[in-house]
C-alpha positions as CSV (number, residue, x, y, z in Angstrom):
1,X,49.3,131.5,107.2
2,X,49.3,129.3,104.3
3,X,45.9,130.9,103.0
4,X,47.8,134.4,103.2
5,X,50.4,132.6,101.6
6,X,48.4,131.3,98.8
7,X,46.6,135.0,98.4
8,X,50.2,137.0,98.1
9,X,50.9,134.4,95.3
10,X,47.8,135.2,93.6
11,X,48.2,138.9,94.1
12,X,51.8,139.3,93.4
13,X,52.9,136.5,91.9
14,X,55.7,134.1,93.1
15,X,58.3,135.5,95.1
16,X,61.3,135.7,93.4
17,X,64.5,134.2,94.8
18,X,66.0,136.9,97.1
19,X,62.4,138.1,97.8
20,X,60.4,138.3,101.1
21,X,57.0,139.0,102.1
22,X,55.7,138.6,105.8
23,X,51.6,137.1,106.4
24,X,50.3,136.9,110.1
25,X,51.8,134.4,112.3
26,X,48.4,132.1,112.7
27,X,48.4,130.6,116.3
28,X,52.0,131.1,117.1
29,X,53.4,134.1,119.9
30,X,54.9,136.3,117.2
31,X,53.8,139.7,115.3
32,X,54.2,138.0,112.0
33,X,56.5,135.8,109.9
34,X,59.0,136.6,107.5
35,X,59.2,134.1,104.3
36,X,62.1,134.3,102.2
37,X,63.5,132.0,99.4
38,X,66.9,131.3,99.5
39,X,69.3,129.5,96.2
40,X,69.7,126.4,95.3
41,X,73.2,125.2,95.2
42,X,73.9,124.7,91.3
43,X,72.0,128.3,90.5
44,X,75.0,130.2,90.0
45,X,75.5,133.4,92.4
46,X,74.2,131.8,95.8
47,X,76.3,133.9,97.9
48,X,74.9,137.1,96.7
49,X,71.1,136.1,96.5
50,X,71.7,134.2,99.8
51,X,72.4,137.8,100.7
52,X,69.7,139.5,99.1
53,X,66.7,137.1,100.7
54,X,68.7,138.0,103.9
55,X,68.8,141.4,103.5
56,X,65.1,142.0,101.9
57,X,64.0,139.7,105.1
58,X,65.7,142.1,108.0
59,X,64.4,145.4,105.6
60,X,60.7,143.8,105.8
61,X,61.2,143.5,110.0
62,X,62.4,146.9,109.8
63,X,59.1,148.1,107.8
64,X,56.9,146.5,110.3
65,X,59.2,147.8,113.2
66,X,59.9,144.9,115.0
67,X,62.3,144.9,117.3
68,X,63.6,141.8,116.8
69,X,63.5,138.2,114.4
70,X,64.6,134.7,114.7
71,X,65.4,133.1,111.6
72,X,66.8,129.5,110.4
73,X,69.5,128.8,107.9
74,X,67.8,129.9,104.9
75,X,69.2,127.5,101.4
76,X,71.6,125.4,104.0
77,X,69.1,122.4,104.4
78,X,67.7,121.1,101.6
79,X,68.7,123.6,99.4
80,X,72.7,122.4,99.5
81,X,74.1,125.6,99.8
82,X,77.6,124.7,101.6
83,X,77.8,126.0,105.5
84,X,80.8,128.7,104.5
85,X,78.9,130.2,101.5
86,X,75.8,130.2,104.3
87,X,78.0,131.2,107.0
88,X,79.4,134.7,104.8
89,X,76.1,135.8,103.5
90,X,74.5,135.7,107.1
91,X,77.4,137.6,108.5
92,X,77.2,140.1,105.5
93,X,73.4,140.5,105.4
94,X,73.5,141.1,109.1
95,X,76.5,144.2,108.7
96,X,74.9,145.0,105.3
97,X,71.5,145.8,107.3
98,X,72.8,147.3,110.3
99,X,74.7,149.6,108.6
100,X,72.3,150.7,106.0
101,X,69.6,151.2,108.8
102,X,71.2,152.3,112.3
103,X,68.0,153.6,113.7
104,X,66.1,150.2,112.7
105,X,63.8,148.9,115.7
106,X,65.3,145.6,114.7
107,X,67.9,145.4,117.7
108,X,68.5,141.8,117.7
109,X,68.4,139.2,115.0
110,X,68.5,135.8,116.1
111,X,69.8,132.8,114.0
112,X,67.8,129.7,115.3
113,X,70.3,126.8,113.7
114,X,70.5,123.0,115.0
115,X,74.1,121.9,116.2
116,X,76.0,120.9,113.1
117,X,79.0,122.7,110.3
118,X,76.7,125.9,109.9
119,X,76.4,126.6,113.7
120,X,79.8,126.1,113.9
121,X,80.9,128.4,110.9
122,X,79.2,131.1,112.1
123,X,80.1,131.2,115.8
124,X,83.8,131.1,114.7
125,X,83.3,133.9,112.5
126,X,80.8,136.4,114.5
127,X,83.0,137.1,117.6
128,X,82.0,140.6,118.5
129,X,78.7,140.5,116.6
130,X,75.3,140.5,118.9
131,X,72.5,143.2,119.7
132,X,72.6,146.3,118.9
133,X,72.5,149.1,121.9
């Protein structure tokens, strides 16, 4: 993976904040892995490119119809991006995608988050949210 990694760089250049671009998945069980980059709290606008690396992340899963991901909390870590700002843009990547592509093989995005503020935030605001039928 990181070779591929270092290749797309070459290639395309770095990927912008917002962006995604998926490379094999080396040794692990899965199709392929998605990498994204997320804000930096203090960059101005992380809600809405919080939403865009998202967003560009499910649309690249769509392209290579998968039928489902699993991803972490993208900026909340090191990047500092508070757990509510986090908490919104997941929630509205996740509608923002589903709605924009209702036939998507992607039927079930898991967020894969360690106990703490930002798994709290989000179950309290995703009642009702879950796989798509």
């Amino acid at each position: 993976m990181a070779e591929e990694g270092h290749r797309i760089v070459r290639q395309q250049g770095e990927v912008p904040v917002g962006g995604a671009v998926v490379t094999t998945a080396g040794h692990l069980p899965f199709k392929g892995v998605i990498h994204t980059v997320g804000p930096q709290m203090g960059e101005g606008g992380e809600h809405a490119k919080l939403v865009g690396a998202l967003y560009s992340s499910f649309v690249k899963a769509h392209e290579m119809k998968w039928g489902s991901l699993s991803f972490p909390g993208v900026s909340f870590g090191i990047f500092s991006v508070p757990h509510d700002i986090c908490a919104d843009a997941y929630l509205e990547a996740v509608h923002k995608f589903w709605e924009t592509y209702q036939g998507s093989t992607v039927r079930l995005i898991r967020l894969v988050l360690f106990k703490g503020p930002l798994l709290e935030e989000i179950h309290g605001r995703s009642h009702g949210w879950g796989t798509r039928s």
